[in-house]
C-alpha positions as CSV (number, residue, x, y, z in Angstrom):
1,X,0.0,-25.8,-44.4
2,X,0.8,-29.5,-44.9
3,X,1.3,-31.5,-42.4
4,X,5.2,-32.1,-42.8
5,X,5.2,-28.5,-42.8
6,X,3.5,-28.1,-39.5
7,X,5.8,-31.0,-37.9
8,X,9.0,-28.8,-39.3
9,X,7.5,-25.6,-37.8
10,X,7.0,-27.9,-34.1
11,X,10.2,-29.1,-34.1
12,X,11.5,-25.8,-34.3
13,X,9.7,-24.4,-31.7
14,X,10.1,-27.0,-29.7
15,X,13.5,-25.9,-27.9
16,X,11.5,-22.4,-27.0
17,X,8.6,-24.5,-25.9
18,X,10.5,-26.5,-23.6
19,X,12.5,-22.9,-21.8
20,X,9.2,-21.7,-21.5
21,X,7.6,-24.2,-20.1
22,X,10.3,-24.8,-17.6
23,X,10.2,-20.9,-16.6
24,X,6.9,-20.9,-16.1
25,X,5.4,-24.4,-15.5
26,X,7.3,-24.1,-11.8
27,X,6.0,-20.8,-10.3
28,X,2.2,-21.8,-11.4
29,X,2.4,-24.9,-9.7
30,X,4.1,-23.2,-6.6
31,X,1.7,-20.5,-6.8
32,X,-1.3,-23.1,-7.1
33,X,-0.1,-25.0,-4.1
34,X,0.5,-21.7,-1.9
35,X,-3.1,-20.9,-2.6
36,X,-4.4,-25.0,-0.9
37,X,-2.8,-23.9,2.1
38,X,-3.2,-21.2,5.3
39,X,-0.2,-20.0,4.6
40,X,0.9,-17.2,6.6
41,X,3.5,-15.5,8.4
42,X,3.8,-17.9,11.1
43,X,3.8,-20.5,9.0
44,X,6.6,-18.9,6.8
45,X,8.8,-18.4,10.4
46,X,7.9,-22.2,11.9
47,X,5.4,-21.1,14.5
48,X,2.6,-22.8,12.8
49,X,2.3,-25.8,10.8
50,X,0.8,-25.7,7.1
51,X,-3.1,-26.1,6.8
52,X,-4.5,-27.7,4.2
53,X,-8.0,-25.4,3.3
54,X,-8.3,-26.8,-0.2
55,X,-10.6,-24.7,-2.1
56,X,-11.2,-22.7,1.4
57,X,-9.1,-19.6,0.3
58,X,-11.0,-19.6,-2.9
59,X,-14.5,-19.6,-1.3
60,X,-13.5,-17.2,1.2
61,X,-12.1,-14.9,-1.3
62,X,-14.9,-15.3,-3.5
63,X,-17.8,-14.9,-0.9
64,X,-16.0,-11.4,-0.1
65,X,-17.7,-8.3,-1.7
66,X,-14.2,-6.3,-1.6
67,X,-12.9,-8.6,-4.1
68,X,-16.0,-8.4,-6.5
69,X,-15.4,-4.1,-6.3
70,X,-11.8,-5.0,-7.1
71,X,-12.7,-6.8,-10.1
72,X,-14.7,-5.3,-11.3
73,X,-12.9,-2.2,-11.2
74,X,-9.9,-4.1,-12.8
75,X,-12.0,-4.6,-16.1
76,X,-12.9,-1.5,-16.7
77,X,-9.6,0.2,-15.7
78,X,-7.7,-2.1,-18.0
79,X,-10.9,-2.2,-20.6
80,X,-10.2,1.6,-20.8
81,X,-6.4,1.1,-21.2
82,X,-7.0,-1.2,-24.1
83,X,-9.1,0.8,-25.8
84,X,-7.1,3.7,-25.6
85,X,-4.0,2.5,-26.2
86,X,-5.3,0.6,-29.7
87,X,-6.9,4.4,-30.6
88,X,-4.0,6.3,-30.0
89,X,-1.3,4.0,-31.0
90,X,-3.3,3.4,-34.9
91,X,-4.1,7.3,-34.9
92,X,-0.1,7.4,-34.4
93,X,1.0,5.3,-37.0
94,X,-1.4,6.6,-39.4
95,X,-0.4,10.0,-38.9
96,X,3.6,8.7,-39.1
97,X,3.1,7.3,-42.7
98,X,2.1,11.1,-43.4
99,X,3.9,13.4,-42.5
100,X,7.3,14.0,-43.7
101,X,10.9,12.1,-42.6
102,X,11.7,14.9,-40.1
103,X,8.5,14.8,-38.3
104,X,8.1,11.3,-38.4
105,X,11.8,11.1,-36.7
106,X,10.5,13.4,-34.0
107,X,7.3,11.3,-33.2
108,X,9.3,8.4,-32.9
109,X,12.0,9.4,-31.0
110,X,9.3,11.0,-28.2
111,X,7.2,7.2,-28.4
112,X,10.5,5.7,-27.8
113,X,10.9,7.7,-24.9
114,X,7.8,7.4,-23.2
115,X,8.0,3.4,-24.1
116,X,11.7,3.6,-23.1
117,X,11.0,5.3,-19.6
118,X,10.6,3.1,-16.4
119,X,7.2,2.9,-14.7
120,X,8.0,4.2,-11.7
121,X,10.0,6.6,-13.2
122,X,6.8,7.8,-15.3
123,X,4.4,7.8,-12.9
124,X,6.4,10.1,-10.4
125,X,6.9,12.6,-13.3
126,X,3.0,11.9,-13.9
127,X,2.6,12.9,-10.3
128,X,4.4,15.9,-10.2
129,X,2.8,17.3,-13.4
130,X,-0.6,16.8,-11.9
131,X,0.3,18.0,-8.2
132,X,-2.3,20.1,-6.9
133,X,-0.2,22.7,-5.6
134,X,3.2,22.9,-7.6
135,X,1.9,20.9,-11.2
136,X,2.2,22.5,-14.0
137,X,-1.1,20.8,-15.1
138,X,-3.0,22.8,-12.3
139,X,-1.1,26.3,-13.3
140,X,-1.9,26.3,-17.2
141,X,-6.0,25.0,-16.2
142,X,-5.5,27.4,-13.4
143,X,-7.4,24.9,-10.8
144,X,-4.2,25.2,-8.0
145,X,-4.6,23.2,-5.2
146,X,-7.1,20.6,-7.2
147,X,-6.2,17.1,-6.7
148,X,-6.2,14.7,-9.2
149,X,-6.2,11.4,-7.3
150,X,-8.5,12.7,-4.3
151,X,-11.9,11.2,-6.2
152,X,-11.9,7.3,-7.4
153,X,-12.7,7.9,-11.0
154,X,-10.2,10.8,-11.4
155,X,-8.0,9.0,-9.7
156,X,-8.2,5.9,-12.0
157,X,-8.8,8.5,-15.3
158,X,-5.3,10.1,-14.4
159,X,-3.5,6.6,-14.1
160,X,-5.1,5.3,-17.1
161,X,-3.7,8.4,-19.4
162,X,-0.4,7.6,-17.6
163,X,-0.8,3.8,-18.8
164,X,-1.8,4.5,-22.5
165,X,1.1,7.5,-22.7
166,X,3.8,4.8,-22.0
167,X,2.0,1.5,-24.3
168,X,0.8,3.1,-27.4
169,X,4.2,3.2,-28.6
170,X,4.1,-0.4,-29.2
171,X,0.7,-0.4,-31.1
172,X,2.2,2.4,-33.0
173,X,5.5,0.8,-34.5
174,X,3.8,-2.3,-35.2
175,X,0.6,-1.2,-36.8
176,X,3.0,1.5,-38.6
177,X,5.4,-1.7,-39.8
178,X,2.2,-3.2,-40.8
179,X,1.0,-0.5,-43.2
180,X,3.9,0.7,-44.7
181,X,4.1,-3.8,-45.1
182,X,0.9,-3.0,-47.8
183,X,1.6,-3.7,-51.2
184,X,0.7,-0.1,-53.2
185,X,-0.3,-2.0,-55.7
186,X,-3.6,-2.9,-53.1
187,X,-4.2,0.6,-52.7
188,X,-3.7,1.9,-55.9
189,X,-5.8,-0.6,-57.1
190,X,-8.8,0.3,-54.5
191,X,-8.5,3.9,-55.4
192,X,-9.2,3.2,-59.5
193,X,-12.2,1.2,-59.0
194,X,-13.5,4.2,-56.8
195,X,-12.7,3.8,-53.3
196,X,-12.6,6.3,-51.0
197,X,-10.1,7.0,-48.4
198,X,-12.2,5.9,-45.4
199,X,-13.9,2.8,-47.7
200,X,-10.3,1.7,-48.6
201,X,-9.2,1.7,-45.1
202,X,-12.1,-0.1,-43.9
203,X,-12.4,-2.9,-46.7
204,X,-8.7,-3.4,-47.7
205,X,-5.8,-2.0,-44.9
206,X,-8.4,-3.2,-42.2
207,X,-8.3,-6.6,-43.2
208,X,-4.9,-6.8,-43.7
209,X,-3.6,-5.5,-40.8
210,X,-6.3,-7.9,-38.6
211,X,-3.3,-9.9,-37.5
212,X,-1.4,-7.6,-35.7
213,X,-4.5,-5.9,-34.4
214,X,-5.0,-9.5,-32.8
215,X,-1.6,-9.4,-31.4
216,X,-1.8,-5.8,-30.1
217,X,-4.7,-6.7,-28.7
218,X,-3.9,-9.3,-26.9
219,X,-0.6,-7.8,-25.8
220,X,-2.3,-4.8,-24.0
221,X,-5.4,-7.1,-22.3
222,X,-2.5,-9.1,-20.7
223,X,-0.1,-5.7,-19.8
224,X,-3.5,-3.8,-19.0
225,X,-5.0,-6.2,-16.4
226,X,-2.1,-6.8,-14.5
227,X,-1.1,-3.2,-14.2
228,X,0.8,-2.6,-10.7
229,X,3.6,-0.2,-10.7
230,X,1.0,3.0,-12.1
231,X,-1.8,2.7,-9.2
232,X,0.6,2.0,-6.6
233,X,3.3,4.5,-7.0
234,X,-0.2,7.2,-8.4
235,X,-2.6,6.4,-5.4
236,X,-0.1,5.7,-2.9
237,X,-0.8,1.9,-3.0
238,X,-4.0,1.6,-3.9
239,X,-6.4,5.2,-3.1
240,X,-7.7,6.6,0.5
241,X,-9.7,3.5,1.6
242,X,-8.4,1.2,-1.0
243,X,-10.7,3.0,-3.7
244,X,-8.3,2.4,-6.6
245,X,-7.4,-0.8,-5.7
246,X,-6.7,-3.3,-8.8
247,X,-6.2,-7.3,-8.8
248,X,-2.6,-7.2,-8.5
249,X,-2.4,-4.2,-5.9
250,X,-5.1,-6.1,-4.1
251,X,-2.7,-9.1,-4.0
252,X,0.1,-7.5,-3.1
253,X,-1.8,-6.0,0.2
254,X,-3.1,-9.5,1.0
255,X,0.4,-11.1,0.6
256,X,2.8,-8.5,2.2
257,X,0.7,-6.2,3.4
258,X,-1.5,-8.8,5.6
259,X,0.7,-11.5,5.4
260,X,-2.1,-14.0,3.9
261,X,0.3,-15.8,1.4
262,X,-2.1,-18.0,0.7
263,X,-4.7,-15.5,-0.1
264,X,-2.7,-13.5,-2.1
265,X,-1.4,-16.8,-4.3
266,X,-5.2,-17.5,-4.4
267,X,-5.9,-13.9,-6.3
268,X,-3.1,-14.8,-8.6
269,X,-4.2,-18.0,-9.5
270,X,-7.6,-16.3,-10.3
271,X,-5.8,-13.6,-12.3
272,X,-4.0,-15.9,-14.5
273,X,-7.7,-17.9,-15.3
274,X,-9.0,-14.8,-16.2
275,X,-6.6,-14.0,-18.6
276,X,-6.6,-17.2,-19.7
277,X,-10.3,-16.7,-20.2
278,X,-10.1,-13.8,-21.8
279,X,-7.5,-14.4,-24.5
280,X,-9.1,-17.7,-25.2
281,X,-12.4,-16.4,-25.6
282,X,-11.1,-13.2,-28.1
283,X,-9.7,-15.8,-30.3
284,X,-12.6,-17.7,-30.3
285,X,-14.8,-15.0,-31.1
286,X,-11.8,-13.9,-33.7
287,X,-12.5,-17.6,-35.6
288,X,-15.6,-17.4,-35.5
289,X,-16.1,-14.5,-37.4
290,X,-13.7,-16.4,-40.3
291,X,-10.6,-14.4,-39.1
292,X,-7.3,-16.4,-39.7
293,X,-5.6,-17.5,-36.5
């Protein structure tokens, strides 16, 4: 792109730039202040005046092995999201480019309504199919009286499905817009000099389609890690003993629960790094292997 070009393109986005920034430029700097100070309940009310702690709310929380579990926990919960969201969302759009119109129709009007419902919405449903006494889950497997979120990694399995049933619509229209977006030509083209059906996918559609993998990809790291509504409303806010707790759930107890604004602005602050982290270091990795950014 020239350079002129790339001024044009700027200018352009400049206006969007600017709402953006003002939208969100605000509440990070509120939220980084919040999480200098001891900032709690009395000092919300006037009983107390504001302590300045610095990076005190930082150290503490980091020197804390609950928040390490919670972590850690967080990656791999939203690690499994991601992956299976991307899986079932480009199984789904390559099955919807072939089957026929009618059962196309179908598969996208039942994505649209799990992307459609409301998270809490979902999850209760998600609850009562899975109940252990009265689910319909439990009567076809024939395990009544099972419970599904009674052990940690159930628990988190269950919420996870729950998580991928309501995203993969969103990988599925967009990686379905971005193959039926392939020239024929391409494939036609791949298939006379000898390519098979799995070779052609991997060494032509792949490629193509690398963009909006990116952006899928980055879409459901940032939706996946700060999931809240699912393992609150699926593990009644957060598990027996706080076993399914996640980053935001775990800031949400510090913040309301306790009353430790300050701590609970400190775990956001750390949140938003990570994903910060995390994005920047997928594209980096992404340009590195010669991918187009």
């Amino acid at each position: 792109m020239a350079r002129g070009d790339g001024r044009t393109a700027f200018a352009y986005l400049t206006p969007a730039l600017l709402v953006l920034g003002g939208l969100m430029a605000y509440p990070i700097y509120q939220l980084v202040l919040i999480s200098l100070f001891d900032y709690g309940q009395e000092q919300v009310s006037g009983g107390a005046p504001l302590e300045f702690l610095g990076l005190g709310n930082y150290t503490a929380l980091l020197a804390d092995p609950q928040f390490w579990t919670v972590l850690w926990q967080t990656v791999g919960f939203a690690a499994t999201c991601v992956v299976g969201t991307l899986v079932v969302g480009a199984a789904l759009a390559v099955l919807a480019t072939r089957v026929r119109p009618w059962a196309r129709m179908l598969l996208f009007l039942a994505a649209l309504g799990a992307w459609a419902t409301p998270a809490v919405a979902g999850s209760t449903i998600w609850l009562f199919l899975f109940d252990a006494n009265f689910g319909l889950v439990n009567e076809v497997l024939g395990s009544t009286g099972f419970s599904w979120t009674f052990d940690r990694w159930i628990a988190f399995g269950l919420v996870a499905a729950q998580v991928i049933w309501c995203s993969f619509p969103f990988v599925m229209v967009t990686l379905y817009a971005g193959i039926k977006a392939i020239p024929q030509e391409v494939i036609e083209a791949a298939a006379l000099d000898g390519a098979s059906t799995a070779r052609t996918a991997r060494s032509v559609m792949l490629p193509l389609l690398r963009p909006l993998i990116l952006v899928v990809t980055i879409q459901s790291i940032i939706w996946d890690f700060k999931v809240f509504t699912q393992i609150y409303v699926m593990t009644s806010g957060g598990g027996i003993a706080g076993r399914n707790l996640v980053l935001n759930v775990y800031a949400y107890q510090q913040a309301f629960a306790a009353s430790e604004y300050g701590l609970g602005a400190t775990i956001g602050v750390v949140m938003t790094a990570l994903l910060l982290l995390i994005t920047i270091g997928y594209l980096r990795a992404l340009r590195k292997s010669g991918e187009e950014l």
